[in-house]
mmCIF file of the N, C-alpha and C atoms, coordinates in Angstrom:
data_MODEL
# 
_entry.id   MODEL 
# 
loop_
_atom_site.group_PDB 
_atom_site.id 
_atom_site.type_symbol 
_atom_site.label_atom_id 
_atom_site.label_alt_id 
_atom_site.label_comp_id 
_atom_site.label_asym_id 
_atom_site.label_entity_id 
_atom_site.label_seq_id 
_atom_site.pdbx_PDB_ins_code 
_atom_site.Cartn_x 
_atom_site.Cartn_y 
_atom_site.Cartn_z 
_atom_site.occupancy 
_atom_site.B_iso_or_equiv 
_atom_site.pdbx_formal_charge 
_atom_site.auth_seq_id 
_atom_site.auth_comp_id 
_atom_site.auth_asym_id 
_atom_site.auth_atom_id 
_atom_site.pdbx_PDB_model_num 
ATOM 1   N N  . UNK A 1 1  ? 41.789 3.238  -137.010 1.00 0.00 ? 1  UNK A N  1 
ATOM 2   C CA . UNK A 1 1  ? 41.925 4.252  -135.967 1.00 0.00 ? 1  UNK A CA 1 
ATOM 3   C C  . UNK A 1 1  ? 41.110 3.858  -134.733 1.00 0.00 ? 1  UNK A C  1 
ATOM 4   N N  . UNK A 1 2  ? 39.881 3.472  -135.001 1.00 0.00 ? 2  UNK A N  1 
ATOM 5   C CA . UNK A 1 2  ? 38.989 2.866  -133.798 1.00 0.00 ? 2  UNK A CA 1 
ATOM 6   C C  . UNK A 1 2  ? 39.831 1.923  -133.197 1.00 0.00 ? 2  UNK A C  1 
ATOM 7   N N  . UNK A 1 3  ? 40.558 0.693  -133.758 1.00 0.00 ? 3  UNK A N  1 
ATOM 8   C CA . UNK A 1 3  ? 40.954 -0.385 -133.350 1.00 0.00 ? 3  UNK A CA 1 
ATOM 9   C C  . UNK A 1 3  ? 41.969 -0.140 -132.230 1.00 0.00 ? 3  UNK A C  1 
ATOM 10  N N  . UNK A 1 4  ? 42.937 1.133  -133.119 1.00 0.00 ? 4  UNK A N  1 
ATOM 11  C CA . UNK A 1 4  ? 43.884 1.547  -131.951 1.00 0.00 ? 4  UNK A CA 1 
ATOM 12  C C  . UNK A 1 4  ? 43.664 2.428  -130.745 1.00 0.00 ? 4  UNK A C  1 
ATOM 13  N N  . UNK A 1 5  ? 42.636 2.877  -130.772 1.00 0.00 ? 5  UNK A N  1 
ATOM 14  C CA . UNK A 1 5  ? 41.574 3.951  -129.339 1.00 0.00 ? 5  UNK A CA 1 
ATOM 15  C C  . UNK A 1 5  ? 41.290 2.532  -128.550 1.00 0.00 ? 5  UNK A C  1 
ATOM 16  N N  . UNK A 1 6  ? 40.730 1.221  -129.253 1.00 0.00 ? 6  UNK A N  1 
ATOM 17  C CA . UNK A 1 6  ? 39.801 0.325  -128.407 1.00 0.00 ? 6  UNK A CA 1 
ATOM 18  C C  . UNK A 1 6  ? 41.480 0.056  -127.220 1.00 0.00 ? 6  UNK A C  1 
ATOM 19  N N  . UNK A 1 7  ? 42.039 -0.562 -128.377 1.00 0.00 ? 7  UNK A N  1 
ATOM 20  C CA . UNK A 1 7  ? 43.942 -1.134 -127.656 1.00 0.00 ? 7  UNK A CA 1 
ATOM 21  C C  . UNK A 1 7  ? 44.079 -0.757 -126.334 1.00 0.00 ? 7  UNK A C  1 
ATOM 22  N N  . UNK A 1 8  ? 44.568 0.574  -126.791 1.00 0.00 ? 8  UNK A N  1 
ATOM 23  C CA . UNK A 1 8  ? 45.008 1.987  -126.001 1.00 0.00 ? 8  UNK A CA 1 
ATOM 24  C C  . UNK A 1 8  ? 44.459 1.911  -124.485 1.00 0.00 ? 8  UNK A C  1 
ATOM 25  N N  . UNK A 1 9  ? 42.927 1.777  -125.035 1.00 0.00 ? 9  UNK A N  1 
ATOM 26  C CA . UNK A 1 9  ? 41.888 2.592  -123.916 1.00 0.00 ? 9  UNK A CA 1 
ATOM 27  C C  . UNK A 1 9  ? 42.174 0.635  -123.070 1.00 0.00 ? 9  UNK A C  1 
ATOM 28  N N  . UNK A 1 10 ? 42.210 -0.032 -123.567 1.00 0.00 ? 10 UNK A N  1 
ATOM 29  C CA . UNK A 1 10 ? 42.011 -1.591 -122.877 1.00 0.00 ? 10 UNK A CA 1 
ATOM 30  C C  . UNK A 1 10 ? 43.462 -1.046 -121.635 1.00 0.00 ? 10 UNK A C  1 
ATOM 31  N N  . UNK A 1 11 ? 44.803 -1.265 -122.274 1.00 0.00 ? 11 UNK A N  1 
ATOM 32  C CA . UNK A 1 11 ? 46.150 -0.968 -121.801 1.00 0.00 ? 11 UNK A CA 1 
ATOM 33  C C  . UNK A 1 11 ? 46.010 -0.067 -120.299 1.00 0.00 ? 11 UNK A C  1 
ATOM 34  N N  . UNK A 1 12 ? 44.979 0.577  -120.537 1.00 0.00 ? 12 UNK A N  1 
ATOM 35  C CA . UNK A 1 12 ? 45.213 2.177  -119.826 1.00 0.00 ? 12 UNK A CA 1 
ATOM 36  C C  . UNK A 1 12 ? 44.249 1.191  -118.626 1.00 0.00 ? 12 UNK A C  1 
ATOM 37  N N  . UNK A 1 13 ? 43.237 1.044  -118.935 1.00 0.00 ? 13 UNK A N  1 
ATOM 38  C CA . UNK A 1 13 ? 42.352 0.177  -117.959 1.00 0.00 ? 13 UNK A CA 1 
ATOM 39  C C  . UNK A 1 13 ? 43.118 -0.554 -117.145 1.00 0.00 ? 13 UNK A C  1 
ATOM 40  N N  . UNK A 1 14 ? 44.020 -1.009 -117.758 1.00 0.00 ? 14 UNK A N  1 
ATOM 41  C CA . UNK A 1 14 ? 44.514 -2.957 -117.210 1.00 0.00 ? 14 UNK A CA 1 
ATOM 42  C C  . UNK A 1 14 ? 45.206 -1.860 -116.072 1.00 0.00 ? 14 UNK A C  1 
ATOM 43  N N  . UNK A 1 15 ? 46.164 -0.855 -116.800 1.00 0.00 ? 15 UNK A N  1 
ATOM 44  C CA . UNK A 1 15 ? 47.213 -0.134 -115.638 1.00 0.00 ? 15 UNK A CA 1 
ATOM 45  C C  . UNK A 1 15 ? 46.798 0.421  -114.416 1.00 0.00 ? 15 UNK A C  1 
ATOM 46  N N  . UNK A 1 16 ? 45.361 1.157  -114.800 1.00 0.00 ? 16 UNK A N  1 
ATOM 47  C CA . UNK A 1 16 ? 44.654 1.258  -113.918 1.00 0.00 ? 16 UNK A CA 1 
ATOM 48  C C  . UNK A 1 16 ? 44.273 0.310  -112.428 1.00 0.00 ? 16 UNK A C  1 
ATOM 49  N N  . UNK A 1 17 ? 43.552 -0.277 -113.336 1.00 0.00 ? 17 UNK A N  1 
ATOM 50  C CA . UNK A 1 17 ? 43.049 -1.756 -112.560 1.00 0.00 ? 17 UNK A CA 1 
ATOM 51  C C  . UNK A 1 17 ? 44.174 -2.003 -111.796 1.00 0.00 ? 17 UNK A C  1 
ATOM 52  N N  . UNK A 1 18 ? 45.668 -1.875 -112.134 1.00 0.00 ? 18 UNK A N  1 
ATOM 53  C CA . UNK A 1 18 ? 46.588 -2.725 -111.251 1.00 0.00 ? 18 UNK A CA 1 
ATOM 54  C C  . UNK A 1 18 ? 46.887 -1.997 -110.351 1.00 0.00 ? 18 UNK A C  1 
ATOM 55  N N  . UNK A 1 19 ? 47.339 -0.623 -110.789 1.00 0.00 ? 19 UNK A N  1 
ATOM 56  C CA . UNK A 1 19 ? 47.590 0.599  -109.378 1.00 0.00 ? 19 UNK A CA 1 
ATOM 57  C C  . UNK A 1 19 ? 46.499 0.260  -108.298 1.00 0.00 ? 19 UNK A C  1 
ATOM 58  N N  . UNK A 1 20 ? 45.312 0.660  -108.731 1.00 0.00 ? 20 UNK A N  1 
ATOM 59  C CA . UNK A 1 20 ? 44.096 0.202  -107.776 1.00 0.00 ? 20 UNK A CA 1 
ATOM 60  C C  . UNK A 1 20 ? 44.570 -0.707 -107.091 1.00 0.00 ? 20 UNK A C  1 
ATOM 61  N N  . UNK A 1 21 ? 44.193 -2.071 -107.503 1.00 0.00 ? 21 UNK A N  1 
ATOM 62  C CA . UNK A 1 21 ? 44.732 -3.084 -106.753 1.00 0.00 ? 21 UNK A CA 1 
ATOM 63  C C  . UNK A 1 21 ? 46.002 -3.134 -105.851 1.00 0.00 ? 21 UNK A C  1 
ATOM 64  N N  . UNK A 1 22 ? 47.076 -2.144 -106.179 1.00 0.00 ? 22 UNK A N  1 
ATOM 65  C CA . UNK A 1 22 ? 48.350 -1.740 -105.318 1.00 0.00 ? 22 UNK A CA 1 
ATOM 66  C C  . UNK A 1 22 ? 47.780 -1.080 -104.196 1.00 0.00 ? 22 UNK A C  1 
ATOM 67  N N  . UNK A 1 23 ? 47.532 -0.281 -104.191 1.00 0.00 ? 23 UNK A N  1 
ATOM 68  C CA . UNK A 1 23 ? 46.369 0.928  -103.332 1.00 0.00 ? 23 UNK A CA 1 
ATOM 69  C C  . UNK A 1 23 ? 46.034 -0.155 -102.433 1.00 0.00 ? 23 UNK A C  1 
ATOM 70  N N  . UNK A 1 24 ? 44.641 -0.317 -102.879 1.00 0.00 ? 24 UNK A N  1 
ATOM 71  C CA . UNK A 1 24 ? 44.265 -1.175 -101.759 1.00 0.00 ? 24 UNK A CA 1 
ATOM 72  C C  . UNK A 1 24 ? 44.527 -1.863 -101.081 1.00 0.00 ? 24 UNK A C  1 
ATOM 73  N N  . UNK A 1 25 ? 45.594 -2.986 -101.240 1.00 0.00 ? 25 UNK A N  1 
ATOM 74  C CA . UNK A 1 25 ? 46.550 -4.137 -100.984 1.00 0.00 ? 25 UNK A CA 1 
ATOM 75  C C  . UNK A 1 25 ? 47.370 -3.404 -99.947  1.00 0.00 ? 25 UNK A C  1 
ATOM 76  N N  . UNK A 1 26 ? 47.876 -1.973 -100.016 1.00 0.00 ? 26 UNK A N  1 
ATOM 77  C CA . UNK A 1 26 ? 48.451 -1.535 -99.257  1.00 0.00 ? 26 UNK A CA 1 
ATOM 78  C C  . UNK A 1 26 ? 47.580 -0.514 -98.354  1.00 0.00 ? 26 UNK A C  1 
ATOM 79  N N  . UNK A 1 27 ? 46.402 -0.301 -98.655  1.00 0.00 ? 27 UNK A N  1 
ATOM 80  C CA . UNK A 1 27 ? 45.776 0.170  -97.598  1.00 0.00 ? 27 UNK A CA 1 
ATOM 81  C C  . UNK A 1 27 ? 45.171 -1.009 -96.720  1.00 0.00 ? 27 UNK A C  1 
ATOM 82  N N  . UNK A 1 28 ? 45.223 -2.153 -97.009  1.00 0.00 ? 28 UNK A N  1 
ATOM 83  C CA . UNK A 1 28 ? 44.184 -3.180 -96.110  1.00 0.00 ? 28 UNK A CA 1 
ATOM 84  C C  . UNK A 1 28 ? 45.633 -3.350 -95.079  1.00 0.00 ? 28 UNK A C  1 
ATOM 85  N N  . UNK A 1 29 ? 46.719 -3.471 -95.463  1.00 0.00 ? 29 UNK A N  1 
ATOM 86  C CA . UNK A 1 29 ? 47.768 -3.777 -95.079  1.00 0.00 ? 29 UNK A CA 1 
ATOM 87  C C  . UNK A 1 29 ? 47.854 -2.933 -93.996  1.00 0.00 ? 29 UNK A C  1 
ATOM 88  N N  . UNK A 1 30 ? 47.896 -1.516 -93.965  1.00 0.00 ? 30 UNK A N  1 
ATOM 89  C CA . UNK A 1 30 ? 48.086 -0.627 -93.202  1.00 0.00 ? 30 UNK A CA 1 
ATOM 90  C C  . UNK A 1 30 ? 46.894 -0.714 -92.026  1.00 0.00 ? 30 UNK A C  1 
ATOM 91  N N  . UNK A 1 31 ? 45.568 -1.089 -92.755  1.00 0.00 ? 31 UNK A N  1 
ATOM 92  C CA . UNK A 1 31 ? 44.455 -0.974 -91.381  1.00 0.00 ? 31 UNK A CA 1 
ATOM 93  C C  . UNK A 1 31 ? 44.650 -2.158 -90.782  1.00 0.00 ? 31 UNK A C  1 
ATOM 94  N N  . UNK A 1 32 ? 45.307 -3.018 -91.311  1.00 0.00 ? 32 UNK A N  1 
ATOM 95  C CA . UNK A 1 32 ? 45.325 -5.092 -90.309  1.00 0.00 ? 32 UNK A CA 1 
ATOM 96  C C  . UNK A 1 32 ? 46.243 -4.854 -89.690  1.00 0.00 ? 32 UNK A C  1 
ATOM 97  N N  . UNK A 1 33 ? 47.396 -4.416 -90.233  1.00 0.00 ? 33 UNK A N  1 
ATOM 98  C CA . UNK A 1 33 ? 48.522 -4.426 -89.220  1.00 0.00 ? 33 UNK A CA 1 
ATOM 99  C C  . UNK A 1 33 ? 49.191 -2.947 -88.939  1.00 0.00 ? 33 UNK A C  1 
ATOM 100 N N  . UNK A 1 34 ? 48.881 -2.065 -88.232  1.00 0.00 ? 34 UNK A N  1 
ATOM 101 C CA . UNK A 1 34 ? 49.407 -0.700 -88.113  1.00 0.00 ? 34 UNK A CA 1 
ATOM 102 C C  . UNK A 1 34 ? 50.890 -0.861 -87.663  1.00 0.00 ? 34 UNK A C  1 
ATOM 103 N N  . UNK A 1 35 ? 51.620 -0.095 -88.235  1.00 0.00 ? 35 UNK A N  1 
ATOM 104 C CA . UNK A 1 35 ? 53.110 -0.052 -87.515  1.00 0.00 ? 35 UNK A CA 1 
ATOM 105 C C  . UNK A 1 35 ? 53.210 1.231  -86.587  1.00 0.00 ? 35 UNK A C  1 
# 
């Protein structure tokens, strides 16, 4: 049961981590080059 919380909770991070990284990527985008 632990093993599958550790999985889970890793998965959820990574998805995290990547939205973030979307976010930002598109906010640096928006302050360098304004349309």
């Amino acid at each position: 049961m632990t093993d599958y919380y550790q999985a889970y909770g890793t998965v959820i991070a990574l998805v995290i981590a990547g939205i973030a990284l979307v976010v930002v990527a598109f906010t640096l985008n928006r302050l360098i080059s304004p349309k």
